[in-house]
N, C-alpha and C positions, 0 to 999 in steps of 0.2 A: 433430424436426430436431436432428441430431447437434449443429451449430454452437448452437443453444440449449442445447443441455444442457453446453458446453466452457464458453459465455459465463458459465457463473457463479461464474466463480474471485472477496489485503490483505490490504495491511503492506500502502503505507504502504512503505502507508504506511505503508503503510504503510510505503500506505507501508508493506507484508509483514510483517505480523500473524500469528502462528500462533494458531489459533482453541484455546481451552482448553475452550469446551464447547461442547456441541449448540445451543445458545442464541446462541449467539458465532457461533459458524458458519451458522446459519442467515442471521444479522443481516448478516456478508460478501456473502452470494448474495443477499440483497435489493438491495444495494447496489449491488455489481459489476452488477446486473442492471438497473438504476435508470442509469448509468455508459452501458451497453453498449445502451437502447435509444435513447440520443442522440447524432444522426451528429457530433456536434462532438466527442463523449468515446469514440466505439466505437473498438475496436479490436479488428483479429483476433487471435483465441486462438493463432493459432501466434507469431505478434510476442509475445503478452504471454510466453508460454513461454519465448521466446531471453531475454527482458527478466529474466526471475526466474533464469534460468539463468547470466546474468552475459553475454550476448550481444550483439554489437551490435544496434542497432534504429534507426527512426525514432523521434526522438525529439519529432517532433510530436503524432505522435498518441499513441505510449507515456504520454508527457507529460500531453499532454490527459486521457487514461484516469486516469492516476494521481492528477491535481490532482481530476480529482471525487472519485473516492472520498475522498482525506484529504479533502476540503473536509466530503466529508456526512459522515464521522467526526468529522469537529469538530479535526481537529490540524492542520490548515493552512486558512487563511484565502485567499479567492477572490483578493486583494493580494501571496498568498504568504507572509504573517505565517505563523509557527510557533506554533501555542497550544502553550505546555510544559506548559501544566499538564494539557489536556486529554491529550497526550501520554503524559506520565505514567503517568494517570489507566490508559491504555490500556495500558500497557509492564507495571504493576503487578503486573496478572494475570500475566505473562509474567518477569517477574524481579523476584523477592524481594527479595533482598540490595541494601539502600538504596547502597548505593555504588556499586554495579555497575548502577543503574538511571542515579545521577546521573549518571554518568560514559558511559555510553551514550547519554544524552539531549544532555550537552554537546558531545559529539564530534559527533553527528547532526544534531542541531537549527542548522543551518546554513541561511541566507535565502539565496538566489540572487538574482537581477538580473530572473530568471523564476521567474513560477510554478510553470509546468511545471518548468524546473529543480533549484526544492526540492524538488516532490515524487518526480521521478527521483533528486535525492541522497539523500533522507530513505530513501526506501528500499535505495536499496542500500546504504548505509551501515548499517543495519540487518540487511542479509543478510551482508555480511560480519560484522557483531559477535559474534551468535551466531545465525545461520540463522531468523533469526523468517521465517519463510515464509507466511503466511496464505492468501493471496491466492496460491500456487505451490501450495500444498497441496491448494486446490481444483482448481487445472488437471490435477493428479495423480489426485485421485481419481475424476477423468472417463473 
């Protein structure tokens, strides 16, 4: 089934994450897939698409999509707290240069009023900074 095999695009939370290994990547499509079998958090692959693309969207269910995943990453909390350190933890991989992490973490790491909220801004705040796509990266290689 086509749509299983799209479903398994983060970052992020990442919140759009770019995966640095095979290992990393794996652990995205569990997740995304973990996300995507619960009607409260699923969302269609062509929505998450315009979402990574900078597109408009619903932002309830985007929202919804997106707060699970940071949540089972560990960098936003189900209250919407921002863990910065697990954050970090995560970006590390992905940017070396200690200033240039701190300084993307403070600009991003921004609480919303919603949950869903943060994790829609953590992420795109993050695809603008420097393209960490994780979670797009997957939809791509579909």
């Amino acid at each position: 089934m086509r749509t299983c095999a799209i479903v398994v695009c983060i970052a992020t939370l990442v919140v759009s994450i770019h995966c640095a290994s095979e290992e990393q990547h794996e652990r995205v499509k569990k997740i995304h897939s973990e996300c995507q079998a619960d009607p409260k958090t699923h969302a269609d692959d062509e929505l998450l698409k315009k979402y990574h693309k900078g597109e408009e969207v619903d932002k309830s269910i985007v929202g919804a999509h997106m707060l699970c995943m940071s949540t089972k990453f560990g960098v936003i909390q189900e209250d919407g707290k921002i863990n910065k350190s697990a954050l970090k933890t995560s970006l590390s991989r992905l940017i070396s240069d200690e200033t240039k992490l701190n300084e993307a973490i403070e600009k991003c790491a921004v609480e919303k009023d919603d949950p869903k909220d943060t994790a829609l801004a953590l992420g795109k705040c993050f695809r603008e900074q420097g393209g960490l796509r994780g979670h797009e990266h997957i939809h791509n290689r579909l």
